[in-house]
FIBA-351929 format. One line per 2 residues: number of its first residue (from 1); for each residue z, y, x of C-alpha. Coordinates in Angstrom, 2 decimals. Last residue first. Example, Ala and Ser with C-alpha at 12.3 -4.5 7.8 and 13.67 -1.06 7.14 Angstrom:
<torvexs>
2> 7.14:-1.06:13.67 ~ 7.80:-4.50:12.30;
</torvexs>
This chain:
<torvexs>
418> -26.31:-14.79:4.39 ~ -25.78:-14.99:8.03;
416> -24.57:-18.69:8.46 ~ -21.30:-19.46:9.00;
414> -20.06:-20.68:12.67 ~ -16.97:-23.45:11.63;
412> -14.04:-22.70:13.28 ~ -12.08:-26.23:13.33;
410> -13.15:-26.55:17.42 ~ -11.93:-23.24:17.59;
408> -8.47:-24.34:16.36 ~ -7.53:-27.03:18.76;
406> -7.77:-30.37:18.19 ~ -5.13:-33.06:17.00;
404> -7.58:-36.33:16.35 ~ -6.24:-39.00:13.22;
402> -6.40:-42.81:13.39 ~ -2.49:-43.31:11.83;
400> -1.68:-44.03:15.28 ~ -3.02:-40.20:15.78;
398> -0.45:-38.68:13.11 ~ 2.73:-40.20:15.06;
396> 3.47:-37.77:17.79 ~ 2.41:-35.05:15.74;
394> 4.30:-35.55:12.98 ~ 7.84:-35.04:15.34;
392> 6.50:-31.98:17.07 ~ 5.41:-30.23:13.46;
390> 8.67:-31.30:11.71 ~ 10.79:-29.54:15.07;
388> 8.66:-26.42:15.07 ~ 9.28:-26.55:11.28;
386> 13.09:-26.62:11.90 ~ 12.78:-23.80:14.61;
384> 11.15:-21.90:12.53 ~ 7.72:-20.94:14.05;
382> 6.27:-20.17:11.42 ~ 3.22:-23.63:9.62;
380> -0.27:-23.49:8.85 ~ -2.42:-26.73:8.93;
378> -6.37:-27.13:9.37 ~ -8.12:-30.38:8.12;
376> -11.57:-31.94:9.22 ~ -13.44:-34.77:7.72;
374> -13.64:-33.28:4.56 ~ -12.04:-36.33:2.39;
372> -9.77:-37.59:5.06 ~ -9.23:-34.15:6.74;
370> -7.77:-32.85:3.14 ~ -5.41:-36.06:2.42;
368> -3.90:-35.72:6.00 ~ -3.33:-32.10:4.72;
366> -1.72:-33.39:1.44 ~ 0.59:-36.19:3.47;
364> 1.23:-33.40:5.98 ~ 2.44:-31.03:2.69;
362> 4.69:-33.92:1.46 ~ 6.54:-34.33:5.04;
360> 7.38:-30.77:4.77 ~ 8.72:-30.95:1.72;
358> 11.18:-33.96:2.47 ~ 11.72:-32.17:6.05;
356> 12.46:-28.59:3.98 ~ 10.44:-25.64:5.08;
354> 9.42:-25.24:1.28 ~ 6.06:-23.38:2.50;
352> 6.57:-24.54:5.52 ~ 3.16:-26.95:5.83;
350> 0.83:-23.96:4.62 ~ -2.13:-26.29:3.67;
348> -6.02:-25.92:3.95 ~ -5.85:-23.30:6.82;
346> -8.98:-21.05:6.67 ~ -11.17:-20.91:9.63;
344> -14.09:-18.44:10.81 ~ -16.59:-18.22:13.36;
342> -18.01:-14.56:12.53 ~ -22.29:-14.51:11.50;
340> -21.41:-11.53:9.90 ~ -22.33:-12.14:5.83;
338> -20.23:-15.50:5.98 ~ -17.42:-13.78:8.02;
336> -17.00:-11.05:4.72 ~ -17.78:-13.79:2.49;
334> -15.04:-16.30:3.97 ~ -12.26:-13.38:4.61;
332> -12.07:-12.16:0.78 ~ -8.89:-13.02:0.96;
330> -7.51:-13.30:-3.31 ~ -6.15:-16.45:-2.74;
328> -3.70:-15.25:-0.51 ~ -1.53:-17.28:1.96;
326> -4.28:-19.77:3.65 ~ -3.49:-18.46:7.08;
324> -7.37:-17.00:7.01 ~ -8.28:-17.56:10.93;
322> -10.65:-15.27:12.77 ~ -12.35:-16.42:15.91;
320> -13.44:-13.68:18.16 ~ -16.94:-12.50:20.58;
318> -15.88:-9.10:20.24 ~ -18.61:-7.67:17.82;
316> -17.64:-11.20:15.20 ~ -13.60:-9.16:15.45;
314> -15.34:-5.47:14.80 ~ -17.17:-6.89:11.80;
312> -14.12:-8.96:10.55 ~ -12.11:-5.05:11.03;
310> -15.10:-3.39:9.30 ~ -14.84:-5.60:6.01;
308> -10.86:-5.64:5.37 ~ -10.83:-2.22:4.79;
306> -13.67:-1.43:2.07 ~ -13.95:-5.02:1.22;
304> -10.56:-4.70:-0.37 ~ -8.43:-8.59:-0.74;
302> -7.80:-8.83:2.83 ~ -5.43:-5.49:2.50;
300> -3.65:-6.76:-0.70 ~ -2.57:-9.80:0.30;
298> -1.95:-8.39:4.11 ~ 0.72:-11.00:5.28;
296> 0.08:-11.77:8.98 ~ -3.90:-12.11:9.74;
294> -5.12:-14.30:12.31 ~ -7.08:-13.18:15.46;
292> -9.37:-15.08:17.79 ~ -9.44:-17.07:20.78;
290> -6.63:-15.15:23.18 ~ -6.42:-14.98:26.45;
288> -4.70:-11.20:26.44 ~ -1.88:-9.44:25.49;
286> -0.29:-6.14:23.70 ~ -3.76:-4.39:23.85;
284> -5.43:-5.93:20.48 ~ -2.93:-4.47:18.69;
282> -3.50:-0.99:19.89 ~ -7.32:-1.58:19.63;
280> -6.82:-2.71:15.79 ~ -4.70:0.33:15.30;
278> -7.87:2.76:16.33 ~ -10.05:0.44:14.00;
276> -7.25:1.01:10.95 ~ -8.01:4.79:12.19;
274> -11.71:4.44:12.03 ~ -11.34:2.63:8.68;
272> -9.77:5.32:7.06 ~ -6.07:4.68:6.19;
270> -4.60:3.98:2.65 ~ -5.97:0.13:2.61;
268> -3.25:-0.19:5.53 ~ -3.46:-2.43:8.91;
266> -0.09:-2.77:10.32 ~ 1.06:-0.56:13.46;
264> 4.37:-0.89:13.68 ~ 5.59:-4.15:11.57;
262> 5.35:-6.18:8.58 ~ 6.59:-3.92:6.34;
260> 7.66:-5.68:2.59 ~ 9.62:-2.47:0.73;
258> 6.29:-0.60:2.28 ~ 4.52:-2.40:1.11;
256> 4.59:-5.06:-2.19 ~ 0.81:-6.14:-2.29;
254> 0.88:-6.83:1.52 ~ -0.69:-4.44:4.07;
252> -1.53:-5.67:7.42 ~ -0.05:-7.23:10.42;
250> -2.46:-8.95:13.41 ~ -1.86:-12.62:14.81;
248> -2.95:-13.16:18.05 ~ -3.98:-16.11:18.81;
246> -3.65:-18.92:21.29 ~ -4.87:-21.76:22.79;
244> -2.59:-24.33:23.77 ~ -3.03:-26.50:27.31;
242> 0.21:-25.81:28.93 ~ -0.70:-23.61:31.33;
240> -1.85:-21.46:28.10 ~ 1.77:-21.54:26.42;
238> 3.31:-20.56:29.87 ~ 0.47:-17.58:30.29;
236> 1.11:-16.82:27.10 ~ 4.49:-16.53:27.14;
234> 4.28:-14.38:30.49 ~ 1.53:-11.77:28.66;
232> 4.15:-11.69:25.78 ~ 7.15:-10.42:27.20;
230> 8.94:-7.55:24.67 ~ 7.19:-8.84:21.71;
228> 5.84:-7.42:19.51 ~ 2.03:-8.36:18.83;
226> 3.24:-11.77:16.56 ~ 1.63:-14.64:18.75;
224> -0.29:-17.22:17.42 ~ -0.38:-21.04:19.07;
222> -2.87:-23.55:18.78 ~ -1.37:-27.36:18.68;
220> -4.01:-29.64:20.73 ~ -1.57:-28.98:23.44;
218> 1.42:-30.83:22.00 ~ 4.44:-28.72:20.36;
216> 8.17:-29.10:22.62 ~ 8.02:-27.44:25.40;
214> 5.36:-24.23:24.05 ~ 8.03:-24.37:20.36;
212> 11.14:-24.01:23.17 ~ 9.35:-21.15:25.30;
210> 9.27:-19.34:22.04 ~ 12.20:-19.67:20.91;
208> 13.72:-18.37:24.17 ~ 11.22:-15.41:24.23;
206> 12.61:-14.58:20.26 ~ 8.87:-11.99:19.81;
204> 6.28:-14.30:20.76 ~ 5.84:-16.47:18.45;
202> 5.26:-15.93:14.40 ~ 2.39:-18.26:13.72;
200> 2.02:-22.47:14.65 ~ -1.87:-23.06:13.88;
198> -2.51:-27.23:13.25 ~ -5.69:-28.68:13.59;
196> -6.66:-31.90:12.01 ~ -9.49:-33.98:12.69;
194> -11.07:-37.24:10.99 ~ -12.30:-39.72:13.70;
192> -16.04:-39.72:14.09 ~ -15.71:-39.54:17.77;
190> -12.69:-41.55:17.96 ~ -13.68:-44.55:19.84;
188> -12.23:-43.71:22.86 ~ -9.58:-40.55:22.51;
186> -11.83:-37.13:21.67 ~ -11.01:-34.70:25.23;
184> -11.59:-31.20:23.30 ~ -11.69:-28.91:25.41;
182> -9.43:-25.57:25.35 ~ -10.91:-22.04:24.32;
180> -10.78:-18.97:26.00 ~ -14.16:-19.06:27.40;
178> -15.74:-20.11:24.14 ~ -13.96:-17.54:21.61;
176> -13.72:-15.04:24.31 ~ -17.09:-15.00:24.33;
174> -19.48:-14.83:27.15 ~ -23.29:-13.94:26.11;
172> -24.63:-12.22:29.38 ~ -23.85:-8.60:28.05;
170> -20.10:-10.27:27.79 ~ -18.23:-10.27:24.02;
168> -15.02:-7.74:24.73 ~ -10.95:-8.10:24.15;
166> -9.14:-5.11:24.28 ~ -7.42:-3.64:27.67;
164> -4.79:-0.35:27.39 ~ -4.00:2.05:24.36;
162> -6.52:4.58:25.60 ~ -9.35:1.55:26.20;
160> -10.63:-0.37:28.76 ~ -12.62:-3.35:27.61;
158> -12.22:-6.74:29.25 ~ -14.30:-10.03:28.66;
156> -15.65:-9.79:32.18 ~ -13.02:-9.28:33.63;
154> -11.18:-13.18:32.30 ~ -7.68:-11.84:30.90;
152> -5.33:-14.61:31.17 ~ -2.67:-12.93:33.90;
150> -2.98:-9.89:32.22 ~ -2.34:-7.05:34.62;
148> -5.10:-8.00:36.78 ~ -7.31:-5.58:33.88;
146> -5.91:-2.36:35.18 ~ -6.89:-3.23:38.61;
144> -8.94:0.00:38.99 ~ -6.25:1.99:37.77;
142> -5.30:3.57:34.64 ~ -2.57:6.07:34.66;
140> 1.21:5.19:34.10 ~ 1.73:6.51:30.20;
138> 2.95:9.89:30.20 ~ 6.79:10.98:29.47;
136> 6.81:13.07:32.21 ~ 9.35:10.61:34.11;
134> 6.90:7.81:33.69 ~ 6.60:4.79:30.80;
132> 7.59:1.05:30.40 ~ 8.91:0.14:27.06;
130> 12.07:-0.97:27.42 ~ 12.45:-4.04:24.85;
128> 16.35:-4.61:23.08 ~ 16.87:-8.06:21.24;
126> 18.27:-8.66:18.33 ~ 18.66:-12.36:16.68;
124> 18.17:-12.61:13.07 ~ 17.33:-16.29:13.38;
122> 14.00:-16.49:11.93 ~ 12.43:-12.37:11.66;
120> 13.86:-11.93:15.23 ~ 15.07:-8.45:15.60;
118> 13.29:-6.70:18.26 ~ 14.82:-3.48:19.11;
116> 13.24:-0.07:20.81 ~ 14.15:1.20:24.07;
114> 12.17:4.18:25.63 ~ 13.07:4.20:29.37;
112> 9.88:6.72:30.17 ~ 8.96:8.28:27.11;
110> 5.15:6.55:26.06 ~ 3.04:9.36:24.74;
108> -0.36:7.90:23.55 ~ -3.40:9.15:25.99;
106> -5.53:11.30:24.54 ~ -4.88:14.30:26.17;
104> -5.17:12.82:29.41 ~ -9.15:12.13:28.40;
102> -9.78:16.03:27.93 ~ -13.21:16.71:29.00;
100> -14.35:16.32:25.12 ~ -11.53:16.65:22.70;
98> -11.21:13.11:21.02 ~ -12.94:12.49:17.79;
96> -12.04:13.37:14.47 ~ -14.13:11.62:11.59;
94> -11.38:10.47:9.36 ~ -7.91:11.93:11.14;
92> -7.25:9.77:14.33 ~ -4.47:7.25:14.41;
90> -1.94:6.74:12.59 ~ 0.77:7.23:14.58;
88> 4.40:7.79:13.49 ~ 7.89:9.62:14.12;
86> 11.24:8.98:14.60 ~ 13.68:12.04:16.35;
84> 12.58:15.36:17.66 ~ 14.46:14.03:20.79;
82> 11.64:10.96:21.78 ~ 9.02:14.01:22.08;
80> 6.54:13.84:20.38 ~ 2.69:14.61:21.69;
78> -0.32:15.19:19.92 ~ -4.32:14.33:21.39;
76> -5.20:12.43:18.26 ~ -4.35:15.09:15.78;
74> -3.25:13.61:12.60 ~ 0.71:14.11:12.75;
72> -0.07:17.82:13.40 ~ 1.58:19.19:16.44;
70> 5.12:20.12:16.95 ~ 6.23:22.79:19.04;
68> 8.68:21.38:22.18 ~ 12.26:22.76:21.21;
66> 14.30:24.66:24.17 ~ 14.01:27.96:21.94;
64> 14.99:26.36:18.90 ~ 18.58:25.97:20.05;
62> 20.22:23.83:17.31 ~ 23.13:24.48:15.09;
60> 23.97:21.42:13.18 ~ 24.49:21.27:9.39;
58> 25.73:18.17:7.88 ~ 24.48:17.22:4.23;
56> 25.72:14.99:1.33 ~ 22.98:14.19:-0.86;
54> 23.34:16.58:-4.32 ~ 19.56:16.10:-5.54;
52> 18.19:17.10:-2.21 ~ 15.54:18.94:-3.68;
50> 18.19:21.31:-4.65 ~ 16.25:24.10:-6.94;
48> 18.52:25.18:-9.86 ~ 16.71:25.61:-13.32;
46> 15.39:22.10:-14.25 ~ 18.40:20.28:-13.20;
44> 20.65:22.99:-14.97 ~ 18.65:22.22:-18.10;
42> 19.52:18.89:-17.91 ~ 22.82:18.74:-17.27;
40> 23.20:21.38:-20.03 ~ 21.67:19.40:-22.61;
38> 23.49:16.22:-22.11 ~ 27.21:18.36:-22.06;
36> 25.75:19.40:-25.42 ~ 24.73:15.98:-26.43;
34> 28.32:15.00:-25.23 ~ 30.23:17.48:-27.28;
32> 28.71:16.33:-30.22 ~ 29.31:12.78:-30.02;
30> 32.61:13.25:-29.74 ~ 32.66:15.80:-32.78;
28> 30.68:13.36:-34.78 ~ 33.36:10.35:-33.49;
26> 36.25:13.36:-34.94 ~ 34.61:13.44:-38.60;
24> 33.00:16.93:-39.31 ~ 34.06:19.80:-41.58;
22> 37.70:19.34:-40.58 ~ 40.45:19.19:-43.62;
20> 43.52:21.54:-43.96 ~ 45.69:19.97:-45.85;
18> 46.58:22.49:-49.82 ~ 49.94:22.64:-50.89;
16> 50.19:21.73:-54.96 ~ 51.99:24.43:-57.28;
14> 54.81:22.78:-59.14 ~ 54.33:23.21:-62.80;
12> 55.73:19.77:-64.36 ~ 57.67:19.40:-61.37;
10> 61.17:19.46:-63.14 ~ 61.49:18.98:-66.71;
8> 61.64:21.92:-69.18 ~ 65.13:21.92:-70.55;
6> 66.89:25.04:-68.36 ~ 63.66:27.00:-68.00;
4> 63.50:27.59:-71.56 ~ 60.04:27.72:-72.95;
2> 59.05:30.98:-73.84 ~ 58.86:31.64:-77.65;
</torvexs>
């Protein structure tokens, strides 16, 4: 008997609607979508070539047929032109020498009114240098009084070369190192008095700076000069007059170049050593009167025989004095000047390390230490105005304390050939 519709209670066969219900939770479809967004960013960097990665560009229409043809970067005799925008030297390609018959060729490019910026590495200061140059864009050509251009250069320690006059050793035994260097006038009663020598670094390129550390450091302080500067050969005539001898301090690599660049021109363990030579002449050129040369930075390029050993060998050639600034232990300076018979110091203490006058005071106590024990004592120090200051002040005191200042070639010690 069917049931009656009437008694049977509602809902007892009600038919149940049935949700609709995703496969996958929504954070799985999220997640998803991205992979596949993932995927297709990276295919579409594999596929599509834009070695500019997206960089914003301007195009500029340019007349090609006014355009001077570049030459390869490694060809000694190229020329740039300042409007093809910056370029580089590195000197001569490994083995290359300069076309025979053709010395003009050789000669570096120099556009006449070329201005390039100095910024000074203590104050930040700017400064704008013209280099000098002709209408053609030539260098003006060697004369016959080429070397009367530096008021300090002796002739007969003079070598002409394409990037201007390098220091020389004489055929009749004259060394820069002796005929460049100052006397040492030892107080009465001093001879066996301990000696210190202090090397101020970094002049040259702030010219008001500079003439400030030359007025206020005492002769028996030696003075290096950064190869920059826009008016070097009168500095060192002024820091000369004034009894200093001076260096010329000479960039190379450190461990973290290129983000840490010294300057044009630096020394690099990348470059053959003909073309490091080649920058070594350039260097060499931007003044003269000097004792010896000094490194600035170069960790890692003092540290690689390879390099580092035919620039000592060139510097002993040349009659020179070089001085380790103490900043790397890893210089391999005192073997390489050992084995060459090169007069060689290595500062003992960098006094500016902390350039603070309670830390600066510590490191003269430490280097007063050093000259006690060894009898002789060399100290590093910039030329930051505050440790120009700390270095003046010191030195007034240090010989009523029965110390002698001296210069640094009376500190470089002559190895042995071993």
């Amino acid at each position: 008997m069917a049931p009656d519709d009437l008694t049977t209670p509602l809902g007892q066969n009600a038919t149940k609607k049935k949700h609709f219900v995703l496969p996958i939770a929504a954070p799985q479809a999220i997640v998803g979508v991205l992979g596949l967004f993932f995927i297709v960013l990276v295919l579409w960097a594999m596929t599509v070539d834009d070695p500019l990665g997206g960089e914003p560009m301007v195009i500029v229409s340019a007349d090609l047929r006014t355009a001077a043809p570049l030459k390869r970067a490694d060809d000694a005799a190229s020329t740039l032109d300042a409007s093809q925008g910056p370029h580089r030297y590195d000197g001569p390609a490994p083995g290359a020498a300069p076309p025979a018959g053709a010395p003009a060729a050789s000669e570096p490019t120099v556009p006449a009114g070329h201005t390039v910026t100095i910024i000074d590495g203590s104050s930040g200061k700017r400064e704008e240098v013209v280099l000098p140059g002709k209408a053609d864009g030539k260098p003006p050509a060697p004369t016959a009084a080429k070397p009367a251009l530096f008021a300090n250069a002796d002739p007969r320690l003079i070598e002409t070369t394409r990037h201007g006059a390098i220091p020389k050793a004489n055929a009749d035994g004259a060394r820069p190192a002796d005929i460049y260097a100052k006397p040492v006038n030892l107080p009465a009663g001093k001879a066996d008095a301990p000696r210190i020598a202090i090397v101020v670094g970094g002049l040259g390129i702030g010219p008001s700076a500079t003439a400030d550390a030359i007025g206020k450091l005492p002769a028996p302080v030696t003075l290096a000069f950064a190869p920059y500067g826009g008016d070097l050969d009168r500095l060192v005539t002024q820091a000369r007059n004034n009894g200093h001898e001076v260096m010329l301090q000479v960039p190379m690599e450190p461990f973290d170049y290129p983000d840490n660049d010294p300057g044009p021109q630096t020394l690099l363990t990348s470059l053959a050593p003909d073309q490091n030579l080649d920058r070594l002449y350039w260097l060499m050129s931007r003044f003269q009167g000097y004792v010896g040369i000094a490194n600035y930075m170069g960790a890692r390029f003092t540290a690689s025989e390879p390099v580092f050993g035919p620039i000592l060998r060139e510097a002993a050639k040349r009659g020179l004095i070089y001085l380790d600034d103490g900043s790397s232990p890893r210089s391999l300076a005192s073997q390489i000047a050992g084995a060459n018979n090169l007069p060689f110091a290595k500062a003992d203490i960098i006094l500016d390390a902390a350039p603070t006058p309670a830390d600066m005071d510590r490191a003269f106590s430490r280097l007063e230490t050093v000259a006690r024990d060894r009898g002789l004592a060399v100290g590093f120090s910039t030329a930051l105005p505050a440790s120009v200051d700390r270095v003046a002040k010191w030195a007034k005191a240090v010989e009523g304390r029965g110390f002698v200042l001296v210069p640094i070639s009376a500190a470089a010690a002559k190895p042995k050939s071993s």
